[in-house]
Residue frames relative to the residue before (quaternion, step in Angstrom):
aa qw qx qy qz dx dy dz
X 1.0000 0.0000 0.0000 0.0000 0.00 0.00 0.00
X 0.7825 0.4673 -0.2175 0.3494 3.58 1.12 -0.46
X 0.6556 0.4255 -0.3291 0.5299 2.81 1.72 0.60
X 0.3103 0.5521 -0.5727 0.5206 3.54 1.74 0.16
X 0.5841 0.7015 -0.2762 0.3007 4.03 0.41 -1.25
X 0.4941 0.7449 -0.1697 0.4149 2.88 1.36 -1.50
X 0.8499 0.3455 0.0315 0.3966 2.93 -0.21 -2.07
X 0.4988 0.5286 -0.4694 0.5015 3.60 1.57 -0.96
X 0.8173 0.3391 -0.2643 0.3836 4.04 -0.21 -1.21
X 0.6035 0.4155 -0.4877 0.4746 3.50 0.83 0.22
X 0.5514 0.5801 -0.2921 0.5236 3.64 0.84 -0.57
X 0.7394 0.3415 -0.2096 0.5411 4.07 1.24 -0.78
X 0.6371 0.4686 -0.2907 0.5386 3.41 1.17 -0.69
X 0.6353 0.4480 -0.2161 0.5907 3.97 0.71 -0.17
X 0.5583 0.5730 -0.4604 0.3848 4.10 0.58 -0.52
X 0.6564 0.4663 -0.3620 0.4698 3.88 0.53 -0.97
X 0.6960 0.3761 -0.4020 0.4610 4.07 0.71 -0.31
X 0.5146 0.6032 -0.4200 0.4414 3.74 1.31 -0.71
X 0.6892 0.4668 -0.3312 0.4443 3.48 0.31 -0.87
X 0.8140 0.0971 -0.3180 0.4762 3.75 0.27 -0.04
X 0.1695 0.8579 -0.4553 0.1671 3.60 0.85 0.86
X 0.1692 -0.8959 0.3827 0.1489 4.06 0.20 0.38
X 0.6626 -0.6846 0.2248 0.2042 3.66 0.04 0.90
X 0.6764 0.3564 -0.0462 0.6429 2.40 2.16 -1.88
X 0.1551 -0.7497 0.5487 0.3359 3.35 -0.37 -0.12
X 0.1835 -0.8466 0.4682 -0.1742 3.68 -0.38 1.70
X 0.3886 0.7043 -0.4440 0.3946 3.25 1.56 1.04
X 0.6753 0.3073 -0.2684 0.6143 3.71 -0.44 1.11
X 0.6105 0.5660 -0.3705 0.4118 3.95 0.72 -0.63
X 0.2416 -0.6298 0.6279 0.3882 3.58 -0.96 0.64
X 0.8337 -0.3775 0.1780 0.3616 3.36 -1.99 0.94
X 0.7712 0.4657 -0.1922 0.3891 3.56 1.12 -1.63
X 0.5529 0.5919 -0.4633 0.3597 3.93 1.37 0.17
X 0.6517 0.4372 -0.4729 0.4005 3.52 0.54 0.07
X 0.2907 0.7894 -0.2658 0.4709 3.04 1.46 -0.51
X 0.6659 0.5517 -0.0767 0.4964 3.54 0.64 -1.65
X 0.6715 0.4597 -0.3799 0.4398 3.65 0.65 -0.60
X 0.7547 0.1385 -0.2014 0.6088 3.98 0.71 -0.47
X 0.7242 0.3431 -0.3952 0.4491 3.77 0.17 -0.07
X 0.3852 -0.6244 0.5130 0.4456 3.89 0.76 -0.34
X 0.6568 -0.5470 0.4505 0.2579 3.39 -1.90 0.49
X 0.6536 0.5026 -0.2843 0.4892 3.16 1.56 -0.44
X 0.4784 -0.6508 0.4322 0.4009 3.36 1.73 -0.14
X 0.6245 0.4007 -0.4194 0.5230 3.89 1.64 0.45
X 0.1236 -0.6675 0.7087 0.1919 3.45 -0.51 1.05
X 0.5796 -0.6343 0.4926 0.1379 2.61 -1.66 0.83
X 0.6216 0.4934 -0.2357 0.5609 3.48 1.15 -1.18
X 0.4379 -0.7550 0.4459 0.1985 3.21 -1.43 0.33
X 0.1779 0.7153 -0.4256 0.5249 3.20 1.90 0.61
X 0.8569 0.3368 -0.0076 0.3901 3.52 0.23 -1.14
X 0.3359 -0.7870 0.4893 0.1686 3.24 -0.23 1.18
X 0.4996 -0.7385 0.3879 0.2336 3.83 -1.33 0.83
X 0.3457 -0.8073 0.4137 0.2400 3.48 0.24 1.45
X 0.5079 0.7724 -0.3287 0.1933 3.49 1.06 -1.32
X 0.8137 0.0666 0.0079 0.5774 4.23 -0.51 0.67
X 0.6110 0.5371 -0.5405 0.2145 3.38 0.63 -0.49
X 0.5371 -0.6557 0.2545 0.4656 3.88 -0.44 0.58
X 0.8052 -0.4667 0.2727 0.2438 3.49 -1.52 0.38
X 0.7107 0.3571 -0.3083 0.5218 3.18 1.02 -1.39
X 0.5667 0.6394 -0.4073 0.3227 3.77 0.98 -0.82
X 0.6593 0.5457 -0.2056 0.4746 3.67 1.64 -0.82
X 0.2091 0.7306 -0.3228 0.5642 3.36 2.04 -0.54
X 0.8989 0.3683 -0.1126 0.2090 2.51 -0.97 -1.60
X 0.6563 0.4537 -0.2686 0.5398 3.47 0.71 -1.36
X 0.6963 0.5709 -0.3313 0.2818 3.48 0.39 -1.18
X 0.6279 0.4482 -0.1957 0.6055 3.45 1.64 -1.13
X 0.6568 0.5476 -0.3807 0.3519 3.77 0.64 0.04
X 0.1253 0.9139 -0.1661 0.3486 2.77 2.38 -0.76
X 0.8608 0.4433 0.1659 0.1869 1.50 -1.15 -2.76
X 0.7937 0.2022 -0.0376 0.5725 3.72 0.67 -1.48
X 0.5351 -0.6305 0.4536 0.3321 3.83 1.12 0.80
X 0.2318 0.6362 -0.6450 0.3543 4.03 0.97 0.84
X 0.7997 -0.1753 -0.0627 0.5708 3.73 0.57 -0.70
X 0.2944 -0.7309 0.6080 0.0976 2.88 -1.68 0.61
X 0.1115 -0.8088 0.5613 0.1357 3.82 -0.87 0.26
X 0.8339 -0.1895 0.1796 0.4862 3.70 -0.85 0.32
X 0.8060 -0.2803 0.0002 0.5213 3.74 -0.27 1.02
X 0.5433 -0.6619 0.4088 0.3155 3.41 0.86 1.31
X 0.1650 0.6514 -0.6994 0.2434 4.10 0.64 0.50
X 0.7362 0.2567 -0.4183 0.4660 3.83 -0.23 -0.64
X 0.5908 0.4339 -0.4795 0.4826 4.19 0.09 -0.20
X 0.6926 0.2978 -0.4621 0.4670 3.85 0.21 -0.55
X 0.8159 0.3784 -0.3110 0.3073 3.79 0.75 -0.74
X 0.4597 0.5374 -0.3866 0.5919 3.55 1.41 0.69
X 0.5666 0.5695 -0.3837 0.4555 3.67 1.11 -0.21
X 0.6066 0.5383 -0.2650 0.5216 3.23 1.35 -0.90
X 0.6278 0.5003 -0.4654 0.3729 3.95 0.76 -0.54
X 0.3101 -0.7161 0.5203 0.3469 3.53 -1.27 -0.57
X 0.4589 -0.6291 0.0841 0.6218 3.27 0.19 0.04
X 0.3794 0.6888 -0.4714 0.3991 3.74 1.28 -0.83
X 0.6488 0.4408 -0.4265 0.4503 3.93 0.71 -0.97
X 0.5938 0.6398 -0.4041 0.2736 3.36 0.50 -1.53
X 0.7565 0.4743 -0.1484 0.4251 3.25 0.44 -1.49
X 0.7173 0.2807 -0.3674 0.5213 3.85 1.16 -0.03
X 0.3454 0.6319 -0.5071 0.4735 3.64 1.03 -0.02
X 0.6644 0.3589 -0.2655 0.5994 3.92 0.34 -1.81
X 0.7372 0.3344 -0.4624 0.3618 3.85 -0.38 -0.59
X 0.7120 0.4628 -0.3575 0.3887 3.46 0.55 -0.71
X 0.5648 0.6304 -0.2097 0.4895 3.80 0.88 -0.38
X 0.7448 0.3584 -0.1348 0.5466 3.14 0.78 -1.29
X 0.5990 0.5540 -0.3700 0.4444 3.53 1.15 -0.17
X 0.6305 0.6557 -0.3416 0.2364 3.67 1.47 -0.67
X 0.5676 -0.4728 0.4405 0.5101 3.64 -0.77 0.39
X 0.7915 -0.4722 0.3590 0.1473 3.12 -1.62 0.66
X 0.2844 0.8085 -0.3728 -0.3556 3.53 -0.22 -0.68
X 0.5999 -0.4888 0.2674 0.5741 3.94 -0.88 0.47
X 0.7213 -0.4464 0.4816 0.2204 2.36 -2.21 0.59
X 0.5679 -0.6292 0.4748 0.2370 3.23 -1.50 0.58
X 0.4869 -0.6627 0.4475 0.3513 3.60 -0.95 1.25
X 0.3335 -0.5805 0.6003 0.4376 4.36 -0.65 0.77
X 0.2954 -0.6996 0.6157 0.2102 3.37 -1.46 0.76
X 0.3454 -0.8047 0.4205 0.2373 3.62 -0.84 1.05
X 0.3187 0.6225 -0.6777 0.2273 3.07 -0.89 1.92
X 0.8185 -0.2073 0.2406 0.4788 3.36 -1.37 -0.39
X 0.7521 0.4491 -0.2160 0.4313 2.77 0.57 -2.04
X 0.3885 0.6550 -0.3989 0.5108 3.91 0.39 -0.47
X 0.7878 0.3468 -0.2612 0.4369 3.97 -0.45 -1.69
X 0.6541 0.5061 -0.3012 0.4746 3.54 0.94 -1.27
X 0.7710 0.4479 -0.3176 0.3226 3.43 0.88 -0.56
X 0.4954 0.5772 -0.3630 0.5382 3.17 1.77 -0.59
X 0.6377 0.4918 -0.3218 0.4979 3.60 0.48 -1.01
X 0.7141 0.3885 -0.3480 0.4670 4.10 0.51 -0.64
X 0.5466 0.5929 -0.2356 0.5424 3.51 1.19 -0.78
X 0.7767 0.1109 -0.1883 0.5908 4.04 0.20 -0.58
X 0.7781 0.4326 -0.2451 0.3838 4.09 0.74 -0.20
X 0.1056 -0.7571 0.5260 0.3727 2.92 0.86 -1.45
X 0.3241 -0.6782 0.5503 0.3637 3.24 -0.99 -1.35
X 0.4290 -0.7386 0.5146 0.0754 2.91 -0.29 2.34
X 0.7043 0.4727 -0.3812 0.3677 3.57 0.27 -0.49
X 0.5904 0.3948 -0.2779 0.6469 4.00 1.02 -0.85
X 0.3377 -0.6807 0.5692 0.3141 4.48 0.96 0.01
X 0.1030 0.7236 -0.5294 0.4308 3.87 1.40 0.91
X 0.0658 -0.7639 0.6253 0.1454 4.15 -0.38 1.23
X 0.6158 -0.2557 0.3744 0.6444 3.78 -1.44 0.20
X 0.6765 -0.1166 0.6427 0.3402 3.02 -2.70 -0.60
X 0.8797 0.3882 -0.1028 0.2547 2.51 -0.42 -2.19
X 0.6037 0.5680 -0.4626 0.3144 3.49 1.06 -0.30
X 0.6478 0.2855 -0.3114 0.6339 3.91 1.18 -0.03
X 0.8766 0.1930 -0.3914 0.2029 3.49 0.30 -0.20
X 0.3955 -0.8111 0.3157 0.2932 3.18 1.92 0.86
X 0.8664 -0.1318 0.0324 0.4805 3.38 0.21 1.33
X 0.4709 -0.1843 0.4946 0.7068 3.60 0.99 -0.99
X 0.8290 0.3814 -0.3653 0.1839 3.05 -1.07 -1.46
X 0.6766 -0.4883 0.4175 0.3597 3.66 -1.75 0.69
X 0.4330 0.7048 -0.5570 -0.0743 2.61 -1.02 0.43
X 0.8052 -0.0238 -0.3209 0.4981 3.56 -0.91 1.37
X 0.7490 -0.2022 -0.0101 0.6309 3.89 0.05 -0.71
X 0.5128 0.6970 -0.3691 0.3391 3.76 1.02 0.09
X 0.4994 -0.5773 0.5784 0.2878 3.73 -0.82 1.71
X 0.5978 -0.3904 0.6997 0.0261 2.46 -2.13 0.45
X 0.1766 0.8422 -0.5041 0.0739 3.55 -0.02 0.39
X 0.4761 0.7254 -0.3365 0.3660 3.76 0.81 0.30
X 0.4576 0.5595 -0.2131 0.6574 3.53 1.90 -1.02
X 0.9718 0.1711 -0.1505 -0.0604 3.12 0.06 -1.39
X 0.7688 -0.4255 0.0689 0.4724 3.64 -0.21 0.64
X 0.4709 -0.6660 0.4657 0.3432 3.38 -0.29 1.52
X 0.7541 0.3476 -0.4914 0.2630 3.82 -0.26 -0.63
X 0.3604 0.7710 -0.3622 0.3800 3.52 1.61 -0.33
X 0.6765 0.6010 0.0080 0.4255 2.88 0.67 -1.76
X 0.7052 0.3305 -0.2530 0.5740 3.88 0.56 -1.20
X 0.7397 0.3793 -0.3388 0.4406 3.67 0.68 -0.78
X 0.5174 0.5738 -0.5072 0.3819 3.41 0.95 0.03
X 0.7100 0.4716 -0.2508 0.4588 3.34 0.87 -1.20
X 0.2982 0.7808 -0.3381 0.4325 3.69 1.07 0.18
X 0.7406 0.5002 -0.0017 0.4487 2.43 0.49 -2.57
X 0.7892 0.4729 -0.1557 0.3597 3.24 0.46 -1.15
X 0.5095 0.6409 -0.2016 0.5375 3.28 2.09 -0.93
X 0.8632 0.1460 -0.0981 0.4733 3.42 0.96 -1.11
X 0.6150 -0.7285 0.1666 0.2518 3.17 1.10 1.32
X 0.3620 0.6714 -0.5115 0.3956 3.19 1.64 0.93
X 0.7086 0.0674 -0.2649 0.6506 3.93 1.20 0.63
X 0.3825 -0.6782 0.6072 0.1582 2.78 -1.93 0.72
């Protein structure tokens, strides 16, 4: 019995370090390499899970990063809110600088289908009737501009689930 005991108070005396315990070990890494595992080092994830960090503008990276951070948004098992919890803000702000410094990358080829025309047509029109402005009127082509992504680079399935998101009021 006095070694079942044992194992109970090591097992209580050791819980309070378990609970912030990190998976990665991310000592020596600047803030934006772990970062690097789902968004790439170049800030182009490759996968379409992952949204392209590359050029998009700083404060716009800001911003998300602190929405994150304080559970303003959340995305598919909240993996970015626990891993923005981990930033400080001093990180926050070099994550966005370092990103936003990355080279661009091209634009995505439109893929020919329906869905595509309806997007091109929602993307340079909107829909004046639903009072639904262009895309392009905030994100002016793709390209940054002020706190507005880029959205031309990035991966269309990104994109459709974003607008999802945004459809069912799981962003704002």
């Amino acid at each position: 019995m006095a070694h079942r005991s044992i194992h109970v108070w090591f097992l209580v005396a050791i819980w309070p370090s378990l609970s912030v315990a990190d998976m990665i070990d991310t000592s020596g890494l600047q803030p934006w390499e772990p970062c690097a595992l789902c968004h790439g080092i170049d800030g182009v994830s490759r996968m379409a899970k992952f949204p392209k960090l590359a050029a998009q503008p700083e404060a716009y990276l800001v911003k998300q990063l602190l929405d994150f951070r304080s559970a303003h948004r959340l995305n598919d098992d909240n993996v970015m809110a626990d891993n923005a919890g981990l930033l400080s803000r001093k990180q926050v702000l070099a994550v966005a600088q370092y990103f936003s410094a990355q080279d661009a990358p091209m634009p995505v080829e439109a893929m020919e289908s329906v869905n595509s025309e309806l997007g091109g047509a929602l993307f340079n029109s909107g829909r004046p009737a639903a009072n639904l402005p262009a895309c392009a009127s905030c994100h002016v082509d793709g390209e940054p501009s002020a706190n507005y992504p880029a959205i031309t680079a990035q991966h269309p399935g990104y994109i459709e689930k974003q607008l999802r998101d945004f459809r069912d009021r799981r962003r704002q």
